[in-house]
C-alpha positions in Angstrom: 86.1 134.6 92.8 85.4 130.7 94.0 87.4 129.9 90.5 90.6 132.0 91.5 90.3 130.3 95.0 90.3 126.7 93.9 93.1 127.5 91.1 95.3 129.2 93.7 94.7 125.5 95.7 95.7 123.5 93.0 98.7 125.6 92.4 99.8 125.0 96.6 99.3 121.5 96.3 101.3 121.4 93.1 104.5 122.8 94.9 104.2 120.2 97.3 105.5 117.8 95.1 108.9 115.4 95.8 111.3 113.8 93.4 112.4 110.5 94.7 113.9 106.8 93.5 111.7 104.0 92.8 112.9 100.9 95.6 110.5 98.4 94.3 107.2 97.5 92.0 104.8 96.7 95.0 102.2 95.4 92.7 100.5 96.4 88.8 99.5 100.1 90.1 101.8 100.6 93.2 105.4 101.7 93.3 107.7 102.0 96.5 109.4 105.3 96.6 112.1 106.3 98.7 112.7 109.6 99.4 116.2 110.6 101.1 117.1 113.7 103.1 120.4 114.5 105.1 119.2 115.7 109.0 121.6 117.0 111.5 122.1 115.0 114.4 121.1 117.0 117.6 123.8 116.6 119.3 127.1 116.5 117.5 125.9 118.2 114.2 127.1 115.4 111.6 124.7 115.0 109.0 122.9 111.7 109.2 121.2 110.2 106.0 117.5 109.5 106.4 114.6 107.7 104.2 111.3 108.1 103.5 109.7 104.9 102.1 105.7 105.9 100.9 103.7 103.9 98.7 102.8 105.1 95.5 100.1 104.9 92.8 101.0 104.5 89.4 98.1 104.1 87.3 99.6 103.2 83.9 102.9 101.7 85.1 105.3 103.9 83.6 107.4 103.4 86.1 110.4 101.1 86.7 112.9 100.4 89.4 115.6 102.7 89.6 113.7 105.6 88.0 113.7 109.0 89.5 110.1 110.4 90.2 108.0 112.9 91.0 105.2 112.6 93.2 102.2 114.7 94.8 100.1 113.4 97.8 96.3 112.7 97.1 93.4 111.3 98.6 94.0 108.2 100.5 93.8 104.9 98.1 94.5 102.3 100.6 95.8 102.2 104.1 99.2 103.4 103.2 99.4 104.5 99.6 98.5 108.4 99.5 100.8 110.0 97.1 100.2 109.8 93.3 103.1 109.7 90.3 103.2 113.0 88.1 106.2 112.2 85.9 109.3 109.7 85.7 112.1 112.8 85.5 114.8 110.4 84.5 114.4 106.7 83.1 116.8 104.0 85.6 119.7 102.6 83.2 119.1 98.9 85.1 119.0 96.4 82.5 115.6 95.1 81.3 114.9 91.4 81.8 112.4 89.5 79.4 108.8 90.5 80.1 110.2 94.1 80.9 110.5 93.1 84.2 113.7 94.1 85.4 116.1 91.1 86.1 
């Protein structure tokens, strides 16, 4: 029963997860994602574009800037950084500059 419980969890948190673009490397394990949204504007009704910058961690470094992302929150790993990568959905088609470093 506790089994079925903690897999039905997993499964919730799994939903939970957002595709965004990567803005920057912030250092060897952290990426800067930003996450847009459109949100009505409460009085005249025009869309308004909105971002969500979050910090996340990126363990192997598969990630590069420009790349579209999915990410899940996690534990907290430092003051702000509290979401985790899952998978790079589409590679970024900025040019690589020596190093691999974009540039």
């Amino acid at each position: 029963m506790a089994e079925a419980a903690r897999q039905e969890q997993s499964e919730k948190k799994m939903a939970r997860s957002v595709i965004g673009t990567v803005m920057s490397i912030s250092g060897e394990k952290t990426i800067n994602v930003g996450i847009d949204n459109m949100v009505p504007h409460r009085k005249y009704g025009k869309y308004i574009r909105r971002r969500t910058k979050l910090l996340v961690h990126d363990p192997k470094g598969e990630a590069a800037k420009g790349d579209r992302v999915e990410i899940i929150p996690c534990r907290p790993l430092s003051r702000r950084k509290s979401w985790r990568l899952v998978r790079v959905v589409r590679r970024s088609d900025l040019p690589m500059g020596p190093g691999g470093k974009e540039g």
